[in-house]
C-alpha positions as CSV (number, residue, x, y, z in Angstrom):
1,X,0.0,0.0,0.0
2,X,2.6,2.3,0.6
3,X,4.0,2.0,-3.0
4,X,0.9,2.9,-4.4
5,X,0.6,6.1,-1.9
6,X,3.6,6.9,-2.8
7,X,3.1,6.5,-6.7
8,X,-0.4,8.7,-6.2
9,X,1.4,11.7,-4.6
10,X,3.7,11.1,-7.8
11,X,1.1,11.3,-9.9
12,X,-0.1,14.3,-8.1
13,X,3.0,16.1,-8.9
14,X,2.8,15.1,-12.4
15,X,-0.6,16.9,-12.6
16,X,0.7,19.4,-11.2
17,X,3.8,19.8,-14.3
18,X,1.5,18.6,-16.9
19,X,-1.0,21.4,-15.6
20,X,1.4,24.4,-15.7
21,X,2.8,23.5,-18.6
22,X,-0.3,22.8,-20.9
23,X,-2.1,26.1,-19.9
24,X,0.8,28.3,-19.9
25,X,0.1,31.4,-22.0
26,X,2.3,30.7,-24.3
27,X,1.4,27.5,-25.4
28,X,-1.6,27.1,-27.7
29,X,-3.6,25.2,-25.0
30,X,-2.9,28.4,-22.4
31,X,-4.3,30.8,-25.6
32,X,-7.2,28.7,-25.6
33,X,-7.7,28.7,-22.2
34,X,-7.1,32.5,-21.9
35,X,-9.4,33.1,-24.6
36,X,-12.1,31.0,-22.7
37,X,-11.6,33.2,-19.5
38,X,-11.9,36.4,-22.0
39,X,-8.7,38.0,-21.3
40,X,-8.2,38.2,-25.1
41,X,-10.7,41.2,-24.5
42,X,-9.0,42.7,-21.7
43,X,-6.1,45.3,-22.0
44,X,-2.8,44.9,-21.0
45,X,-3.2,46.7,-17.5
46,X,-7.1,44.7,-16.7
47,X,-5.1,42.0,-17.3
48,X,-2.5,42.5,-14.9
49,X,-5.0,43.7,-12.0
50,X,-6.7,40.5,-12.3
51,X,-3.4,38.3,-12.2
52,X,-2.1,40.8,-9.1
53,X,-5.4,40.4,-7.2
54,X,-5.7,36.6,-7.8
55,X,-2.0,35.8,-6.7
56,X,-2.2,36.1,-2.9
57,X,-5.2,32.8,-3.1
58,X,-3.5,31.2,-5.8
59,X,-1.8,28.7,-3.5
60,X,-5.2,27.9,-2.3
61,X,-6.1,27.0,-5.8
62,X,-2.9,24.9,-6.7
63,X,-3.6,23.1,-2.9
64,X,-7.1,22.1,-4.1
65,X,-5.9,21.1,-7.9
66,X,-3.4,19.0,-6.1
67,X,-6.2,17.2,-3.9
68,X,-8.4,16.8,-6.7
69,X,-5.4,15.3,-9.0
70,X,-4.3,13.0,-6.1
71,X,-7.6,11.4,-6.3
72,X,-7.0,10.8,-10.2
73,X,-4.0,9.9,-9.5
74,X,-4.9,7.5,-6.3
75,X,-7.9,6.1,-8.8
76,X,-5.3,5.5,-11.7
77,X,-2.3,3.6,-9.6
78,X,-4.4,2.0,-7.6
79,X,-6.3,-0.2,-10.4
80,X,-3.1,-0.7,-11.8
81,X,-1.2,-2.1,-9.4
82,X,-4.2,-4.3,-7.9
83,X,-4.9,-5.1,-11.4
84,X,-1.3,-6.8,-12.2
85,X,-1.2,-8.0,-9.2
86,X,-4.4,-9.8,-9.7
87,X,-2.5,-11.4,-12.9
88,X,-4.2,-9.0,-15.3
89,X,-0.9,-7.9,-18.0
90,X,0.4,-4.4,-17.7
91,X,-1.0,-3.8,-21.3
92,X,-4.5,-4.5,-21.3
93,X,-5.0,-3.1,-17.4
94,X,-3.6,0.5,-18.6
95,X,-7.4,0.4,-20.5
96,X,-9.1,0.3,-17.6
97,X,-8.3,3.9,-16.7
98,X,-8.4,4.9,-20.7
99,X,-12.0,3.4,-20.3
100,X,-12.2,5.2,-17.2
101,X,-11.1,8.3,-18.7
102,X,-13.3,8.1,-21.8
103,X,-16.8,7.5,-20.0
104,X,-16.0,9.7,-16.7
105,X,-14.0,12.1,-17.8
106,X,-14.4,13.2,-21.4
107,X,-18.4,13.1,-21.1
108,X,-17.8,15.8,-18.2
109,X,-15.7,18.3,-19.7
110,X,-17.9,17.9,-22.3
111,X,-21.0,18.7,-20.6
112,X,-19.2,21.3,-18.7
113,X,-18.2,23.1,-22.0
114,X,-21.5,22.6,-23.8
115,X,-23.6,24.1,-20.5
116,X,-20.8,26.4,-19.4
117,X,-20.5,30.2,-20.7
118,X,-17.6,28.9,-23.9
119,X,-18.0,30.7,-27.0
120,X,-19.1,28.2,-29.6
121,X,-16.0,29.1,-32.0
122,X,-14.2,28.3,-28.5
123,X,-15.8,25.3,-27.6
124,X,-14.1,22.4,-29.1
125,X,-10.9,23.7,-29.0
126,X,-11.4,23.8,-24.6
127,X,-13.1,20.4,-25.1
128,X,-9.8,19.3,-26.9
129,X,-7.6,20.7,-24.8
130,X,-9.5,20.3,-21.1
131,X,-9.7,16.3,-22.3
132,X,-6.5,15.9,-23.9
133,X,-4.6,17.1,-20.7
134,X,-6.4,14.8,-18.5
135,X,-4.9,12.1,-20.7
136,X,-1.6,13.1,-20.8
137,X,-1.8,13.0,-17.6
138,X,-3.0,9.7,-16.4
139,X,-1.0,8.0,-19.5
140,X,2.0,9.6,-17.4
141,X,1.1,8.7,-14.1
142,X,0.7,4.9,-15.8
143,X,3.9,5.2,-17.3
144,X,5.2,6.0,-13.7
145,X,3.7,3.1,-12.3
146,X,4.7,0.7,-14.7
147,X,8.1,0.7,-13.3
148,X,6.5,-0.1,-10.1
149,X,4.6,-3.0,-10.8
C-alpha cells in the first residue's frame, strides 16, 4: 500500500507539471484557455490587476488542484497495481483507466463546456484541450507506475 501512496502523490505532482505547462500562456492550449476566460478582450493593464489580485489565493487553488489530481492519481495507480497484481498484463489493465477516462472524464468536460458560458468558436478547442490534458496525464502517471509494478 505504501507504494501505491507513494506512486499517487507522484502522480499528483505530475498533474501538477503537466497542468502548468499545458495552460501556460504561451502554449496554444494556455491561448485557448485564456481566450475562454476572456482575457483576449482585456487590455494589457485589466489583465495585470486581475493576475495581481488573484495571486495572494493562488496557492489555495494549486492546494485544491493537487487534492483533486491526487484522487485521479490514487484512482489510476491503484487499479493498476491491484490489477497486475491480480495477474491482469500491464497492457491491457492500462485500458481500464483509458475506459475510465473516456466514459468519466471526457463526457464531463464535455457537458461542462456545452452548459458552461464557452463561445461556440471556443468550444471544441477547450473540449480538446480540457480532455486531452487529463490524458496526458493519467498515461503519465501509468507510465510512472509501470516501473512499479
Amino acid at each position: 500500500m505504501t507504494t501505491i501512496i507513494f506512486l499517487a502523490l507522484a502522480g499528483a505532482v505530475i498533474a501538477a507539471i503537466v497542468g502548468t505547462a499545458w495552460y501556460m500562456p504561451n502554449t496554444p492550449m494556455g491561448k485557448i484557455h485564456m481566450k475562454y476566460l476572456g482575457f483576449d478582450k482585456l487590455s494589457k493593464e485589466e489583465q495585470d490587476k486581475i493576475i495581481a489580485e488573484a495571486k495572494p489565493n493562488m496557492w489555495k487553488s494549486y492546494v485544491l488542484q493537487m487534492l483533486l489530481s491526487l484522487f485521479t492519481s490514487f484512482a489510476v495507480v491503484f487499479v493498476l497495481v491491484m490489477s497486475v497484481r491480480n495477474g491482469v498484463p500491464f497492457s491491457i489493465a492500462i485500458l481500464f483507466p483509458i475506459s475510465s477516462w473516456l466514459c468519466f472524464v471526457v463526457p464531463t468536460v464535455g457537458s461542462a463546456i456545452l452548459w458552461g458560458n464557452c463561445e461556440r468558436s471556443l468550444a471544441w478547442k477547450k473540449f480538446f484541450s480540457d480532455s486531452l490534458s487529463i490524458l496526458v496525464t493519467i498515461l503519465l502517471t501509468a507510465f510512472l507506475t509501470s516501473f512499479f509494478v
